[in-house]
Each structure stands twice: as structure tokens, then as C-alpha cells.
N, C-alpha and C positions, 0 to 999 in steps of 0.2 A: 536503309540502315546507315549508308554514309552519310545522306544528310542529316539524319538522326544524330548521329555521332559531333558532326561540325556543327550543328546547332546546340547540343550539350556543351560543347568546347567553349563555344562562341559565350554561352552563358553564365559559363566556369570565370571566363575573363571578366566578361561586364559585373557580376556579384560574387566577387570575390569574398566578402562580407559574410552574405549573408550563406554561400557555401558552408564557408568555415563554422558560422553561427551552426548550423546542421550539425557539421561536424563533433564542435565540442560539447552541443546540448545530448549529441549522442555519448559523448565519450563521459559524460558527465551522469546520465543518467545509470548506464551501466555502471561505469565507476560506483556510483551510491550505491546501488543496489547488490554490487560485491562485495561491499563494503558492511553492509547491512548484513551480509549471510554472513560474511566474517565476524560480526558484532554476535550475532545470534548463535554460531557456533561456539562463540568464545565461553557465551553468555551461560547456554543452557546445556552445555557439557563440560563443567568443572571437572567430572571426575577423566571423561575421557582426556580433556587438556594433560591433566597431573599425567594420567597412563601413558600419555605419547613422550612427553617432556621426559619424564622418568625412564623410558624405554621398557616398562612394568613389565610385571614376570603374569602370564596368564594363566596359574598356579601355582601354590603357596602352601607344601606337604609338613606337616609337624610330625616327628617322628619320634620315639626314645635316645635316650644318649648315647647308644651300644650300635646304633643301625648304621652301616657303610650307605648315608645318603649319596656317595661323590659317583658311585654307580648311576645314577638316575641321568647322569650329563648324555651317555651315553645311546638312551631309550632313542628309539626311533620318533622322528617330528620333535625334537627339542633343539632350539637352536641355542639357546646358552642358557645359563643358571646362575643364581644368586647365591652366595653361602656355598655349604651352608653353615647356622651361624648358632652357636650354644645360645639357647635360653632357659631363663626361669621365672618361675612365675609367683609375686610376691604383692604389695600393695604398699602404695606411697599416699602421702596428706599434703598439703598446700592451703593455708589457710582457711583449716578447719574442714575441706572436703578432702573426701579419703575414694580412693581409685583404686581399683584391680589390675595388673600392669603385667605386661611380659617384657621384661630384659631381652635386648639381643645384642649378642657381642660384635660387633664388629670394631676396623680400624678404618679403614679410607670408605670412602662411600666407592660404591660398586656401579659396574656400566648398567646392570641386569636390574630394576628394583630399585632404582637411585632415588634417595629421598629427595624432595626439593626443594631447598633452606627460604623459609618464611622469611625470619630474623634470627640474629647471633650467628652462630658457626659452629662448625662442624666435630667432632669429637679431636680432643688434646690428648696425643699420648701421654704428654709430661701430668694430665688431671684426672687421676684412678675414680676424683667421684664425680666426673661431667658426664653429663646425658644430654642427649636432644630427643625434644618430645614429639609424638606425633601431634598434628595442629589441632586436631577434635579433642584429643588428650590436654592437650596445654587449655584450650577452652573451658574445660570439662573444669580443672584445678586454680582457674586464673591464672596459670604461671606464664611468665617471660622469661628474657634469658636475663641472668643473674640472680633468679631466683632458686632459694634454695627449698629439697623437697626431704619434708624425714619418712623412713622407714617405720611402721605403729612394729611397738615391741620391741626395739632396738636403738641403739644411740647413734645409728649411721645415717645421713645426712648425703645428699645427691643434689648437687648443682647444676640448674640449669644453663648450657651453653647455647642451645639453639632451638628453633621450634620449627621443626621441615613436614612438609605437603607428602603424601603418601597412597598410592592408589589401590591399598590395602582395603579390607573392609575395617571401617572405622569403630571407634571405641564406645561401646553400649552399657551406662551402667547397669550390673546385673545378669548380663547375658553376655559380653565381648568384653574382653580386658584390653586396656589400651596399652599403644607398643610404645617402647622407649628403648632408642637405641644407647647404647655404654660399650668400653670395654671388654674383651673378654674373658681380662681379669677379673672384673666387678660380677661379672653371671657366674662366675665360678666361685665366689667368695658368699654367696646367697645363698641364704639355704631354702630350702623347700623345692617343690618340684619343676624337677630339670628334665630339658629334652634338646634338641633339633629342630631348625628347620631350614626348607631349602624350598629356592622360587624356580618356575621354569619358565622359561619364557620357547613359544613353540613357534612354527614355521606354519601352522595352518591356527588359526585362533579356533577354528570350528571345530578342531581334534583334541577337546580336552577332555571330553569323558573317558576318549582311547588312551589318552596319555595318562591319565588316574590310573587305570585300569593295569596299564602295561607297569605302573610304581611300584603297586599294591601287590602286584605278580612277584616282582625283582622284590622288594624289602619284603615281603610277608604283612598280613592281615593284621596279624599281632604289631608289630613294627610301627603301624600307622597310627597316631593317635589323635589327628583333626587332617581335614583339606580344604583349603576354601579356595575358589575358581574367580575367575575376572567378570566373570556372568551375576556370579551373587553381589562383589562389590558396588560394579557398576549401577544394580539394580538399584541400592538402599543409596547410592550416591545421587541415585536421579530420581528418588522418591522427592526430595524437598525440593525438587528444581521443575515439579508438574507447572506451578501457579506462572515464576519466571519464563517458561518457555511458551507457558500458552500468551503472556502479554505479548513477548517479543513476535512468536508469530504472528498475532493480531498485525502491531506495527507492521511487519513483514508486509503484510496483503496488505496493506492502508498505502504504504508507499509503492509497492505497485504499482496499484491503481491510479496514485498521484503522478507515478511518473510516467504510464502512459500514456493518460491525459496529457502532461506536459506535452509529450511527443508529438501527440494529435493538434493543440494549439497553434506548436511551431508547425507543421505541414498546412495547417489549413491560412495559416498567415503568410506562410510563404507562396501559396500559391494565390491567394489575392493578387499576393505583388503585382504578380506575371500576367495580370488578364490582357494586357495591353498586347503583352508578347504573344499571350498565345494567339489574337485573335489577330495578328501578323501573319503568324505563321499559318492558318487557316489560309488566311487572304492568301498564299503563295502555293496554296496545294497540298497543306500536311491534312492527312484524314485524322479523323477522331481518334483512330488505332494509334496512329501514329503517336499523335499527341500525348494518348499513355501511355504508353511505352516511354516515352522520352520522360516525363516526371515520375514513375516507377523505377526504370533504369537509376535515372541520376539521383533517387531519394535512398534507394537501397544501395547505390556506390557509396554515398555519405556515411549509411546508417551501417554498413560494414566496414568503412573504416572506420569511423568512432569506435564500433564495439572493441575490434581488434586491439587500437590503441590501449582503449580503455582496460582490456584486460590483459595485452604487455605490463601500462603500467603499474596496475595494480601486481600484479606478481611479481614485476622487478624489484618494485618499490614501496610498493604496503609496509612489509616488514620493515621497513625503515624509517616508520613516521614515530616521531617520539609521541611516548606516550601509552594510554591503555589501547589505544585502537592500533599500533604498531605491533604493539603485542597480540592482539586481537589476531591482526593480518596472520602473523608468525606462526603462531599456534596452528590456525586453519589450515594454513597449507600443509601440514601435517596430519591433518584429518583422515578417518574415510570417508572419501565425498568429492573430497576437495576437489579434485579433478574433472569428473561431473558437472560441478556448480560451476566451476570457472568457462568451463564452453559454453551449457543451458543456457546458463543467463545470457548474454549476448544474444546468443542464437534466437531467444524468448523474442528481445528488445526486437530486434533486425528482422526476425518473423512481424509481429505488431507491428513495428514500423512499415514495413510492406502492405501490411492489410490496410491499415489508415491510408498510407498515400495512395494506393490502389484506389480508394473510395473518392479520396481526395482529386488524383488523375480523372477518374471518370468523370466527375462535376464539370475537370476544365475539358476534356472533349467537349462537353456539351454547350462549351462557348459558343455564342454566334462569333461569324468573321468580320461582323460587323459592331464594335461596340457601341451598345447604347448609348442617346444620351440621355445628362440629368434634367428629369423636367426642368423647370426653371418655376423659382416657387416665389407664391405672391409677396409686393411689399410688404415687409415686417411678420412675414408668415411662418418662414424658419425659427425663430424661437417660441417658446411655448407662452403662454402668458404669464405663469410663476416667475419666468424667467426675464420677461418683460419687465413686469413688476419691481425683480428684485436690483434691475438697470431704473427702473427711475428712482429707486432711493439710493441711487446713488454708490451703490455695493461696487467693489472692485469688478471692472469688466473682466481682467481676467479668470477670478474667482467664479463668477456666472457663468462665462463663456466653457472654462474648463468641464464645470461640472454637466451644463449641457454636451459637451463634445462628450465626455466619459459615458450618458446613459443614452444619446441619440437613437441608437439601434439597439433596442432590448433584448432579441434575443442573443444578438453577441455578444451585448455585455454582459449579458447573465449569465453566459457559457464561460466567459473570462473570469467573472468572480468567481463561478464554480468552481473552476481550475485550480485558481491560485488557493481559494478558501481550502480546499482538503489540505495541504500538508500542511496550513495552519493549524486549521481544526486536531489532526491528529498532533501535532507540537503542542496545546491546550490539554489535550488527552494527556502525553507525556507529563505534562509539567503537574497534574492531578495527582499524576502515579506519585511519583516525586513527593509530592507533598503530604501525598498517605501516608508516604515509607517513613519521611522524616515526624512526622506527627506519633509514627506509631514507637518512636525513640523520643522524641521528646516529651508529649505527653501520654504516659503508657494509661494512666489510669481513665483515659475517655476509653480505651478498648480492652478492659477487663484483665488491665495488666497492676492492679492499684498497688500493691506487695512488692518490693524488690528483693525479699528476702524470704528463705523457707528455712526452717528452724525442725532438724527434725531429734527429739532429744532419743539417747540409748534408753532409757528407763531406769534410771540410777536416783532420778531426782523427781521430784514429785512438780504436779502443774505447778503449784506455789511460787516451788527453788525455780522451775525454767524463767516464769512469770518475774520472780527477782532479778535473777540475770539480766534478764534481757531488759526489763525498767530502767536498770543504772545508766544504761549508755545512752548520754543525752542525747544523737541519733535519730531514736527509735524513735517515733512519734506515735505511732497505732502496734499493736500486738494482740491478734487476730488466734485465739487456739482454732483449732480445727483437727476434723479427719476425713479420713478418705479411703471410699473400700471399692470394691467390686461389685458390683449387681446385677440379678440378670434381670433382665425385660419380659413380659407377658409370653407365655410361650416359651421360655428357657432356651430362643436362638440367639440371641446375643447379649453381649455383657458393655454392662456402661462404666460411670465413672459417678458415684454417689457419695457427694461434700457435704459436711456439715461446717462451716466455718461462720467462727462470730456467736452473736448471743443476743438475746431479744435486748437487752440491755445495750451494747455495746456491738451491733450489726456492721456486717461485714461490706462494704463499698463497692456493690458491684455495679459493672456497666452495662445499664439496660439500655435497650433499642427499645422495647416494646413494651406496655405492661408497668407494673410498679415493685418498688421490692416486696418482698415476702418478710412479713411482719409479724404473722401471727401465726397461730400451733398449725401444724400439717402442709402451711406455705412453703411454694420453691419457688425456682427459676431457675430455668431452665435454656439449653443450648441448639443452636440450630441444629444441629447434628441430629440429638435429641429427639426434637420434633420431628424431625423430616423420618427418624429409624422408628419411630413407635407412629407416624402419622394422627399426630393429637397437635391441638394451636393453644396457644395463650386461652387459660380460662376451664382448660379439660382437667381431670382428675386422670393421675393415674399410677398403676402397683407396680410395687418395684422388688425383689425379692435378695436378701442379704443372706448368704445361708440361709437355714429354715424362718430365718423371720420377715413376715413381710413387711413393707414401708409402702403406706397411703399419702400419695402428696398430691396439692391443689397448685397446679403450675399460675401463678398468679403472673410470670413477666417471661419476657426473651435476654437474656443477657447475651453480652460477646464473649464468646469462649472461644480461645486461641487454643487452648491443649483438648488433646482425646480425640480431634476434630470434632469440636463439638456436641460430643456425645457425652455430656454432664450435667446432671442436675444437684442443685445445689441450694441447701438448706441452710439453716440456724444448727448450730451443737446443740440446740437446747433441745430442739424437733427432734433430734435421732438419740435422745437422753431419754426421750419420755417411753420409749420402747427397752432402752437401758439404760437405766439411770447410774451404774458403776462404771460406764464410757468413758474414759479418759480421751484425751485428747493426741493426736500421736502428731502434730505438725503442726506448726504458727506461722502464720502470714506476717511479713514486720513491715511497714509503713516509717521511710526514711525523711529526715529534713530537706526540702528542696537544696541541691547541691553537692547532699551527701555522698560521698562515696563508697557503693556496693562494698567493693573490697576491702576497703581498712573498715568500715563496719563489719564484716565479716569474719577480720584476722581478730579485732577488738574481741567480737564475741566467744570464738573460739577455742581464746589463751584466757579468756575470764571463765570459761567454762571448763576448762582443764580435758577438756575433750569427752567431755557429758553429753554433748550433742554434736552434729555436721550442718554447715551453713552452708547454702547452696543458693545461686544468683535465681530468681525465674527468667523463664526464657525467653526470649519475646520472639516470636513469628515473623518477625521484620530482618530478625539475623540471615535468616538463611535469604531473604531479599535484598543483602545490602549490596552486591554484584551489581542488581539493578539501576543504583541510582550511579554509578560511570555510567553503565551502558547507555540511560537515559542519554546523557550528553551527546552521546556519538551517534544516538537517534535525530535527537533534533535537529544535530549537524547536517545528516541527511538528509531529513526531508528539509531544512532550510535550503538548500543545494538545489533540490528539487523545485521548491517555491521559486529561487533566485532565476530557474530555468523559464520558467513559467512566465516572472515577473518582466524577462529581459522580452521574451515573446510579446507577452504585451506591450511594452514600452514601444518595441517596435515597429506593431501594427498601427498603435494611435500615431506615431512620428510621420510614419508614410501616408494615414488616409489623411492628415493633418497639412501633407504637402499642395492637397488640391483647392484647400482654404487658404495658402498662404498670400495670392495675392490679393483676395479681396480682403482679408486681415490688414492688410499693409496699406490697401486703399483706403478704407476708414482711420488712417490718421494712428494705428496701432505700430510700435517703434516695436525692433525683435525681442528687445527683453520681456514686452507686455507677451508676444506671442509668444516665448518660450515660458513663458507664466503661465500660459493656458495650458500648454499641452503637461508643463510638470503637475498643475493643479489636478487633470483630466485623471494622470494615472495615479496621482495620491487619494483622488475619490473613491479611484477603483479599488487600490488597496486599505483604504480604510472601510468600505462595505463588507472587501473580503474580511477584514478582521473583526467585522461585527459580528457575521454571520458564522464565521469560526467561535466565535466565544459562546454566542447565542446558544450553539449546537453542540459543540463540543464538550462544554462543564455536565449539561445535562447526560451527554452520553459515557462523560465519563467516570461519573456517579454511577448510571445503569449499570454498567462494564466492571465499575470493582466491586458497587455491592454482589452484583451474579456470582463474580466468582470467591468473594465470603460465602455467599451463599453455597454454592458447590463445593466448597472445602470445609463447611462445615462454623466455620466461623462465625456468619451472619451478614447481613445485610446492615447499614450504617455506621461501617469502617471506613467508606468514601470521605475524601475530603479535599476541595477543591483549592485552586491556588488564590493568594489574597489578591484583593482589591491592585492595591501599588504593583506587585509585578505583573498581573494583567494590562494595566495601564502602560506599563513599562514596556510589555511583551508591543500592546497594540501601537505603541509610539515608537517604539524603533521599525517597527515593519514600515508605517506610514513614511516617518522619515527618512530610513533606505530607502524607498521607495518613489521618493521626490529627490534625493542625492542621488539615485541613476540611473533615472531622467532628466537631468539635467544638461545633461553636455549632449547625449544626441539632439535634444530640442533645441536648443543653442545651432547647432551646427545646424538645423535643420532651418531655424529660424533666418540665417544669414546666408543662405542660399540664395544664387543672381538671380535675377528674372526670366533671365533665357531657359537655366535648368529648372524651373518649376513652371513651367510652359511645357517643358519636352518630358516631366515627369506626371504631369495631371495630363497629357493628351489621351 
């Protein structure tokens, strides 16, 4: 063990370098890959983020206005309370959409339940009509702050001052009324019905039923008149964030893998180095055992202090990086988990690391103590004859020579481009994502988004007057009647979504994947959802039932359906006429001018409608993914990080096998610039295959990868959409050229190395 120990020492001194290299490739991988769960907790737990931030109450009891709520502080397992705070429950409009709302009075935002200001600011004693809305609320009405909201029935008028995050259960129209914090003058001055309510935030999160239980006891049964739990919120908050978190874990396991690999690279490159060494030490009497022990020992001292480092500093100093990944950090360590993740990982890295060099140690036991040597190969026999060839026309020797040095030994090279290609390939994958999300914003109408507007009249005005209306505003380019009901499927288990929109004349624009539009009498198209719930393809007939009447439809196409999940088929008005031909129309699709703007089209129609109808934005499916394209960024960061780990590994390995050519380089009349031209050429070959073979492989898997999961969510298959041409280009030409920018200065340094020390480094 002593001499084990002085020959680690001894080794420590002589590669100092390439120590450290160990070191920060460890501190570096770990790092990503904390950073990565950071990303992904940030990412696919919006609601839990607000719950932590907020300090969120883990029940939220509605009561009447007469109940002594301030007893409940008291219940056993409640560690503080919100409120509580007078509400009432009334309904406000905002350009032309009209909301169901509960007032709740406060004055200063509270420690328990604390909203979390989006934009604008917080409630103004000296402003009796400011409100701050909750942010699915302000979505729901288009409002920002400065916008003013009115009361239908009334000539009172409500100003918005802020729009704050809330880890309530959010605003459903029809089923959930959205909150809006005011005054508890302004809920008192409302009429209609008034209550209480109060948050609790508990000491055991798992004690909420007992703590319902123990309310319900103390106020009475009668007293209670809603409860909703942190269980239900959280549920319908992480309902839209399934597709988000299934990408991000993908990414998760991609970088992984990339970065074990990485790890695996640098150990089997560093111990090349060493053959020289070890087969010394052999010669002097270390046994095989020994031998591993000594590169196990010293890989795992390395790979335990990177980790350590690494996740010092990510926890000192994550939180401190500006930015969305600072904040990322921040949030996390606040999680539950967080504590967990921050050892696992490491531990994971430093475990792998141990297996690999383990595998890697055993190789070098099994050195002879006597190093080979290199046969010695016939004149002109070393290069191949392509290679010959492309020296007698004259090609730059260094160009030739590099790229023979880069594929010499194929299976190593192959194992290098494999390496470095994954965190490519999955940054090709990222940038796919990206460019779905952005495609499905700015061209909505390729994924069956063609309408930015729904038009839904009260019935005051006949199709005609809506049809006038909405003509005038130059705007409007298409105006689509339609309806939409319920229906059940074969067997009466489940209920779809049956459209009639458009008219044989004047047909509705939808986006087909599959199939043609539906043109003629009893034609539809239909959604993947659809198909996959009734198991019928493009081309089946099938009955659909609308109350007692049935509907025969010939599915003639697949369209993209973003809503229902998928689960809508959809006709001509004219098809669902000929069964009733006194059908009016209860909903129009509006098709606006490129540039248009939803909401002043929206206000336009509204105040010209005098409130005969509600204009409402459609929604696109890309909203609740726009999280995603930050996160992206701090993806690619990562695995670039990981590639750079990768890329430096390689640079390395070619700089040192490169040292044992360097004098007969220099005998053939080659000056160090020509030979530092090789070995930069050598590694820019390598990274330009890897970037072939990333693109090659990645666009198509990651087409596979989003249509799958259109398809599982009902959407469809041919939402994928790949990145252009010029930033592929872009992508592949910055890698290549990092990738000869540094390599350059070790091959330089390596290039100008004495004669003496590449003598005593090729021995």
C-alpha cells in the first residue's frame, strides 16, 4: 500500500494536467446533470414551484359570513392560516369575454397563501376599484394591468393593478370562478352572494383529510359551503404539464447516457497514456492487483472530489446564476427531493465512474512488463491509397494526413464519434422541439388552429345580424358558422365532441395529416383521439348518436385536433342540417388578416355588438408548452457542456498518440505549423462526422418522438417539425469550428515540443 500510495503521489506530480482534467470533467458532469434536474423540476412543476414560493395554504375552506372561521387556527396539525378574507361572488367582462369571479378582500399580501406578482402590483389602499387578478384569470379575459374590467348590470368599473401566480385551483369556465383579489371594502359593497374563506397551511401535508374533518366538526356541516385541498390543485396543475415532463425526462436519460460516456472516454484515454508507466511498474514488481488498485483508487479519489466540488457549488451558487436557470436552481432547492437528488447524483456519477475504471484498471493489469513494439511498416505502406492518391494531386498534406490520422483505428474512432455524436444528436432533437413549439405559434393554421377567434352569439340576433357584424370589420377575413354538441359513441361509454362547421359552399380549413377533406353529404374528419376511442381508420363508416338522433358519418381524412384530445369529429353545418334543417348555428370560427391582432379584433367586435355575443381567443396547445422553449436553452447548455467534456477527451488523446509521429513528421521537411494543421484537421474530421451522424439520426428520431407523442395525447401524428436548413448549417459549423479553435493551442504546444521530450514520451 505504501508503495501504492508514492507511486499515486509520484503520478499526481508528473500529470498534474491531466489529474485536474479528471477532476473538472467530473465536476463538470455532475454539475450538468444537477443542473439538468434543476431544469426539470423547475420545468414540470409549475404548480408545485408557485406552492413553495407562495408558502401555499394545503387547504382552502369557504364558509358563510356568520361562521367564527379564526377558530380553525387553533385545530390540531395547522401551522398558520390565511384570512380569513370576505368574499363574493359576482362576474366581470374584459373585451367582450365575460368571467365568473370571487372577490376576496384583503389589504397586504399574507405570509400563508401569498400571491406571486406576475406584473403590476399589489393592491392600493388610496384605489377602492384595483384588483389583481389571478394569472389563468387575466388569461382567460386578456387583461393586464391597467386594464379596466366592468361589472354586466352595473356601471361599476374595476382596474386592473396586477396579475399574481396562485397555487389555488385555477379558473374553469363553467365550473370554477376565477379569484380576484380587492379591497375589503369593494366585497362588501357587491351585491350577490357573500361568504368566507380561510387557508390552512398544515405541519404534516398527508393530514388533510383529518384536518377537513376536525373544520367541519368545529364550524358545523351547515357552515361549510366548499373545500378544496392542495391534492386537487396540484392534480389539474400537472394535468397540462404530462407532454413537458415526459420530453424533459427523455432529455434527462439522453444526457445521462451522454455523460457517462463522456466519463468512460476520459478513463479509457487516460489510461493509454499510462501504458508506458504501467509496464515500469510491472518491470519493478507491482502485481496485476496492485496495478488496479492503484488506477481505481486514484480515479475514484478524482471522481469524489469533482462530485463533492460539484455539488458545493452548485448549492452555494446555482441560485446565483442570472437568469431562468438561477432561478431554476432557487426554486429546487426548495423542493421535495431536493436533498435526495443533490447526493444521488454524484453518488450515481462516482459509482459509474468506479465501474468504468474498474473495467478500464483491469485492461491495464493485463499489460505486459514488457512493451511491444510497432512493427515497422513497408515503404509507402502506411497510407491507404485514397490517401496516396489524394498526395499526388497535390491536396494539402496536412488535410490528407489529418484525416487519415482521425480514422486510422476504426474502432476507436467510431467509439469517439459515438460519444461526442449523442449530445449532439439530442441538441438536434432539442432544437426540433423548439421549432414545433414556435411553428405551432406562428403558423397555427398547418395544426388545425386556422380560426383565432370564436364568436359565440346570446340569441338576440339572428345568423344574418351576427354574419353582418362581423363582415364589417375589415379584419375578419373568413367567418366560419358552426356548432357543436355532444355525442355519445357505439355502445353509449363514452362522449365525443360532434362539429359542424363551414358549408359545402364555403368549407371550413381544416388540417389534414391523412385523407382529404370531407366534401360531400355524410363526409367527416375526424381526430386521432377519435380513432384510436372507437378503433375505426380513415375510410370506416361510423354512428354517432346526439340525443335520440342518430348521425351516419364516412370518416374520409385524419385532421389535427388540439382540443377534446382529439376526440372530434367534424363535418359541414350543412351534413348536420339535413337531419335538422331548423339548426342554427350557435359558434363562428373568424379567420383574421396576417398581423392582426386577436384582441383589438376582439374589443372591435364586442362594443359593435353591444354585447349580443362573447369573443373568445382559441387556444393553442403550444400555451401551456411555452416553459419549454427557456428550458430548451438550458438543455443544450448541458449537453453542449457534456459534448465540450467529450470533445476536450478527444482532443487529447489525438495530441498524445500524435506525439509518437512527431519526429518523423518533422523529418519529412513538415515545419510545426503544417503538423499542428494535422492534428487540428484530425479532430475537426472527427467532429464534423459526429455532426453528420447527429443530424442523419436525430431529425428522424425526432420527428418519430413528437409525432408518438401527438399521437398519445390525441392530437396526431404530423405536428413534428424539424429545424431549417441555415441553422443546421449554423448548428454544424460552429461545432466544427469550436472544435478546430480548441485544438489548436494544445497541438501548437505539442507541435514545438524538443526532440529530447518526444523521445522520452514515444518510448
Amino acid at each position: 500500500m505504501r508503495a501504492t500510495l508514492r507511486w499515486a503521489h509520484a503520478d499526481l506530480r508528473t500529470h498534474r494536467g491531466e489529474a485536474l482534467f479528471i477532476v473538472l470533467a467530473t465536476a463538470g458532469i455532475v454539475t450538468s446533470l444537477l443542473l439538468a434536474a434543476a431544469l426539470f423540476g423547475y420545468a414540470t412543476n409549475p404548480w408545485q414551484r408557485v406552492f413553495t414560493q407562495s408558502h401555499g395554504a394545503h387547504v382552502w375552506i369557504h364558509t358563510g359570513p356568520s361562521s367564527d372561521a379564526h377558530r380553525l387556527a387553533d385545530v390540531d396539525g395547522v401551522d398558520s392560516v390565511a384570512g380569513p378574507y370576505p368574499t363574493a361572488a359576482t362576474a366581470v367582462e374584459s373585451r367582450g369575454t365575460r368571467a365568473v369571479v370571487e372577490l376576496r378582500g384583503a389589504t397586504e399580501q399574507p405570509v400563508t397563501g401569498r400571491p406571486l406578482l406576475a406584473s403590476g402590483r399589489w393592491l392600493d389602499p388610496t384605489r377602492a376599484d384595483g384588483v389583481v387578478l389571478e394569472s389563468s384569470l387575466a388569461r382567460a379575459l386578456w387583461a393586464e394591468p391597467g386594464d379596466t374590467l366592468t361589472v354586466p348590470g352595473t356601471t361599476r368599473k374595476l382596474t386592473v393593478l396586477g396579475v399574481a401566480d396562485s397555487a389555488e385551483p385555477r379558473y374553469s369556465p363553467g365550473e370554477r370562478p376565477g379569484l380576484v383579489w380587492t379591497l375589503p371594502s369593494a366585497v362588501r359593497g357587491t351585491a350577490g352572494h357573500t361568504g368566507q374563506v380561510i387557508g390552512l397551511r398544515l405541519t404534516d401535508a398527508g393530514d388533510t383529510d383529518y384536518a377537513v374533518q376536525r373544520a367541519v366538526t368545529l364550524l358545523g356541516a351547515g357552515a361549510v359551503t366548499e373545500v378544496s385541498s392542495w391534492q386537487q390543485a396540484r392534480a389539474e396543475a400537472q394535468g397540462d404539464n404530462r407532454l413537458l415532463g415526459q420530453v424533459l425526462g427523455l432529455f434527462g436519460l439522453g444526457a445521462l447516457v451522454a455523460a457517462g460516456l463522456a466519463v468512460h472516454g476520459a478513463i479509457g484515454t487516460r489510461i493509454r497514456g499510462h501504458l508506458r508507466d504501467i509496464s515500469v511498474l510491472k518491470a519493478i514488481g507491482f502485481t496485476p492487483g496492485q496495478v488496479v488498485r492503484i488506477f481505481l483508487l486514484q480515479h475514484v479519489a478524482f471522481a469524489l472530489l469533482g462530485a463533492v466540488l460539484a455539488g458545493a457549488l452548485t448549492q452555494a451558487l446555482g441560485g446565483r446564476v442570472p437568469g431562468r436557470l438561477g432561478d431554476a436552481v432557487g426554486v429546487w432547492q426548495g423542493l421535495p427531493g431536493h436533498t435526495a437528488v443533490l447526493f444521488s447524483v454524484p453518488a450515481a456519477v462516482v459509482l459509474f465512474i468506479a465501474a468504468t475504471t474498474g473495467l478500464g484498471a483491469w485492461r491495464a493489469g493485463r499489460v505486459s512488463p514488457v512493451p511491444g513494439l510497432r512493427a515497422a511498416a513497408p515503404p509507402g505502406g502506411g497510407l491507404p491509397r485514397p490517401a496516396r492518391g489524394a498526395l499526388g494531386l497535390r491536396l494539402p498534406s496536412a488535410l490528407v494526413l489529418g484525416w487519415h490520422k482521425a480514422f486510422t483505428r476504426r474502432s476507436r474512432s467510431s467509439a469517439t464519434v459515438a460519444r461526442l455524436a449523442l449530445p449532439l444528436l439530442l441538441i438536434v432533437v432539442a432544437m426540433s422541439a423548439w421549432t414545433t413549439i414556435e411553428r405551432f405559434h406562428s403558423r397555427p393554421e398547418q395544426f388545425g388552429l386556422a380560426a383565432a377567434l370564436t364568436v359565440r352569439p346570446d340569441g338576440s340576433l339572428s345568423d344574418s345580424g351576427v354574419r353582418a357584424l362581423l363582415d364589417r370589420n375589415p379584419r375578419v377575413t373568413g367567418v366560419h358558422p358552426g356548432i357543436q354538441v355532444p355525442a355519445l359513441v357505439p355502445g353509449q361509454t363514452g362522449t365525443i365532441a360532434l362539429r359542424g362547421l363551414g358549408t359545402h359552399q364555403d368549407p371550413y380549413p381544416f388540417s389534414l395529416a391523412e385523407g382529404r377533406p370531407a366534401r360531400g353529404a355524410d363526409e367527416a374528419v375526424a381526430g386521432q383521439g377519435l380513432l384510436d376511442l372507437l378503433d375505426v381508420r380513415v375510410g370506416d363508416w361510423v354512428r354517432v348518436t346526439v340525443g335520440a338522433q342518430p348521425q351516419i358519418l364516412h370518416i374520409v381524412g385524419r385532421s389535427i385536433e388540439p382540443e377534446n384530445g382529439g376526440r372530434v369529429i367534424s363535418t359541414s353545418l350543412d351534413t348536420l342540417r339535413e337531419n335538422d334543417p331548423e339548426l342554427r348555428p350557435t359558434l363562428y370560427q373568424l379567420q383574421l388578416r396576417p398581423g392582426a391582432d386577436p384582441h383589438q379584433v376582439a374589443t372591435e367586435l364586442a362594443t359593435a355588438a353591444h354585447g349580443a355575443f362573447d369573443v373568445h381567443a382559441v387556444t393553442s396547445p403550444a400555451d401551456g408548452l411555452s416553459p419549454l422553449r427557456g428550458v430548451v436553452v438550458g438543455l443544450i447548455a448541458v449537453l453542449a457542456l457534456i459534448g465540450l467534456i467529450e470533445l476536450l477527451t478527444a482532443i487529447g488523446g489525438t495530441v498524445r498518440e500524435g506525439e509518437r509521429d512527431l519526429l518523423a513528421l518533422k523529418a519529412i521537411g513538415l515545419t510545426p505549423r503544417q503538423i499542428t494543421a494535422i492534428t487540428v484537421t484530425a479532430t475537426g474530421c472527427t467532429a464534423f462526422v459526429a455532426v453528420l451522424v447527429a443530424t442523419a439520426v436525430g431529425l428522424p428520431l425526432a420527428h418519430w418522438l413528437i409525432d408518438a407523442q401527438g399521437r398519445s395525447s390525441g392530437i396526431g401524428a404530423g405536428v413534428a417539425r424539424g429545424p431549417s436548413a441555415v441553422l443546421l448549417l449554423l448548428f454544424g459549423g460552429a461545432a466544427v469550428l469550436g472544435t478546430a479553435a480548441l485544438a489548436a493551442l494544445p497541438a501548437a504546444r505539442a507541435a514545438r515540443r524538443r526532440p529530447a521530450d518526444t523521445l522520452s514520451a514515444a518510448a
